[in-house]
C-alpha positions as CSV (number, residue, x, y, z in Angstrom):
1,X,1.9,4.7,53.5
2,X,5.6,6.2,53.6
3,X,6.5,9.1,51.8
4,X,8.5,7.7,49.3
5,X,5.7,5.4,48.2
6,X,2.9,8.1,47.6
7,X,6.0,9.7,45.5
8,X,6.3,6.8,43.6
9,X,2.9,6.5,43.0
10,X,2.5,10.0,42.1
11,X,6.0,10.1,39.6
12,X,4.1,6.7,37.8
13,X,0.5,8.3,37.7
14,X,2.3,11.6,35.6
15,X,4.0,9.4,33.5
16,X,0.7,7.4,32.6
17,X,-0.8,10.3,31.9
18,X,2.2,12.3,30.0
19,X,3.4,9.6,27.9
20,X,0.4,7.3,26.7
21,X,1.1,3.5,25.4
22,X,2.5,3.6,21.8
23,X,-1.3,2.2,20.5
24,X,-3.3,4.6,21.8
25,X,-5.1,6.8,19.3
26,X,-4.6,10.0,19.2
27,X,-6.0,13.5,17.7
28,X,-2.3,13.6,16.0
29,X,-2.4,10.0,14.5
30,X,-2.1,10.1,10.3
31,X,-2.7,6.9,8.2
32,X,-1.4,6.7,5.1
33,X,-1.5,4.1,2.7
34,X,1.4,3.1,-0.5
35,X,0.4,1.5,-3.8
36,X,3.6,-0.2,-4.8
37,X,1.5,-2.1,-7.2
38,X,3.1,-1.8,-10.8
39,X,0.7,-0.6,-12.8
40,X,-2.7,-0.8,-10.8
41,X,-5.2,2.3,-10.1
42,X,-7.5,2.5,-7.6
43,X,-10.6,4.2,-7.4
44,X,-12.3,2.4,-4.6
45,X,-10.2,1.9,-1.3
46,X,-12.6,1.2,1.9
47,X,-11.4,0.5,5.6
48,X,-13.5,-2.3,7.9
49,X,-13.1,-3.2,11.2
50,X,-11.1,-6.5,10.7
51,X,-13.9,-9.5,10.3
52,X,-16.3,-6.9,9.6
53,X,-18.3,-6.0,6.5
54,X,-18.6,-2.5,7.8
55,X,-16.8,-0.9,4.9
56,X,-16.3,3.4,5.7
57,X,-15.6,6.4,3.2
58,X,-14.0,5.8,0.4
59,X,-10.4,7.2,1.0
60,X,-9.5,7.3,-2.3
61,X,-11.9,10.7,-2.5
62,X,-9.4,12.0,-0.3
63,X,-6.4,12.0,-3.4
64,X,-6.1,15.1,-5.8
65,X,-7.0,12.9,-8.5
66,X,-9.8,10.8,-6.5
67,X,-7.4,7.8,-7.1
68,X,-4.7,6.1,-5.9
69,X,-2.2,5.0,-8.4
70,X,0.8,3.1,-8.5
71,X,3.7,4.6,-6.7
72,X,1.6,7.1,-4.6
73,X,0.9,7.5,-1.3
74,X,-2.9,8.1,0.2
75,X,-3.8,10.4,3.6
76,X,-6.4,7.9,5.2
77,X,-8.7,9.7,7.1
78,X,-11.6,9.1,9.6
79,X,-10.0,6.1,11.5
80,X,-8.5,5.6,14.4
81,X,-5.8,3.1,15.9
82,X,-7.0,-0.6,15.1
83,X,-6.9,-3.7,13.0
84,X,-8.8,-3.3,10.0
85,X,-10.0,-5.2,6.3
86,X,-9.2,-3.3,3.1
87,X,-11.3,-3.3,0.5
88,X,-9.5,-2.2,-2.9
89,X,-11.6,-1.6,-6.7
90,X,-9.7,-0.8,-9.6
91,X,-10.9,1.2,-12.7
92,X,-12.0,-1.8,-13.8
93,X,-14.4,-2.4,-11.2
94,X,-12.5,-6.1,-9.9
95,X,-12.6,-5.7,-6.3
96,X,-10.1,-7.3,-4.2
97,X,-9.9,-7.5,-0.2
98,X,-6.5,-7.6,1.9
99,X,-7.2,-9.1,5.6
100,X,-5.5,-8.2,8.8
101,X,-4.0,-4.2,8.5
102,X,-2.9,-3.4,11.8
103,X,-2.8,0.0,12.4
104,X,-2.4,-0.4,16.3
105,X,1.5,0.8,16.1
106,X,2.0,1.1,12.3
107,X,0.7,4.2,10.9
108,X,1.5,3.2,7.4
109,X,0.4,-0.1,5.1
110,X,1.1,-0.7,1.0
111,X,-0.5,-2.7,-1.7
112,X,1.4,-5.0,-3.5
113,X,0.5,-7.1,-6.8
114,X,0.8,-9.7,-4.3
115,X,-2.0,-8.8,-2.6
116,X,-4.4,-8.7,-5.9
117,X,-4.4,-12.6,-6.6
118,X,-8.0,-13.1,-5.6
119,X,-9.6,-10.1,-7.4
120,X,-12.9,-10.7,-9.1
C-alpha cells in the first residue's frame, strides 16, 4: 500500500472517530418534549420503543410541578437516540397514545390538540 493511501485511511479512521454520525447517542444528548396543547395538563407522559408496549418512567415526575401543562416544555430523561410511542394521561385519567416520535436526529417533539383525537 502507498503512502498516501495508509494516510488516507488513517485521516478517515480520525474523522470516524472525532466526529460521530448525527444519530448516534450520546452522554450529551437532552430530550425535551413541548405541550402546545391549549388547555391540556399532563400528569402521565411514558416513552416506548415504537411498536412496543414497553412504556418507561413517567417523565412527567421529572417537571417542578410533576406535570406538564400547556405551553411548557419537559426535560425527558432516561432515553436514548430512537423512534419511540408516547403514551400521554391527562388529570382526568383519558389516556391518549401518539405513534412514531423519532428522536434519531430530533432532540425535541410537541403535543398538539391534534394529537388527542383518540383519547379514551
Amino acid at each position: 500500500m502507498k503512502r498516501w493511501q495508509r494516510r488516507m485511511i488513517g485521516t478517515v479512521l480520525l474523522a470516524a472517530l472525532c466526529f460521530p454520525p448525527p444519530f448516534a447517542a450520546t452522554a450529551g444528548d437532552r430530550f425535551f418534549a413541548y405541550n402546545l396543547t391549549t388547555s391540556t395538563d399532563f400528569v402521565g407522559v411514558f416513552l416506548a420503543p415504537a411498536g412496543t408496549v414497553a412504556w418507561g418512567a413517567n417523565q412527567a415526575l421529572n417537571d417542578r410541578d410533576k406535570a406538564l401543562d400547556p405551553s411548557e416544555r419537559l426535560a425527558i430523561t432516561g432515553i436514548a437516540r430512537g423512534l419511540f410511542d408516547l403514551k400521554l394521561q391527562d388529570r382526568h385519567g383519558r389516556i391518549c397514545i401518539k405513534y412514531g416520535i423519532d428522536l434519531t436526529t430530533d432532540s425535541t417533539f410537541d403535543i398538539r390538540d391534534s394529537d388527542l383525537a383518540d383519547c379514551r
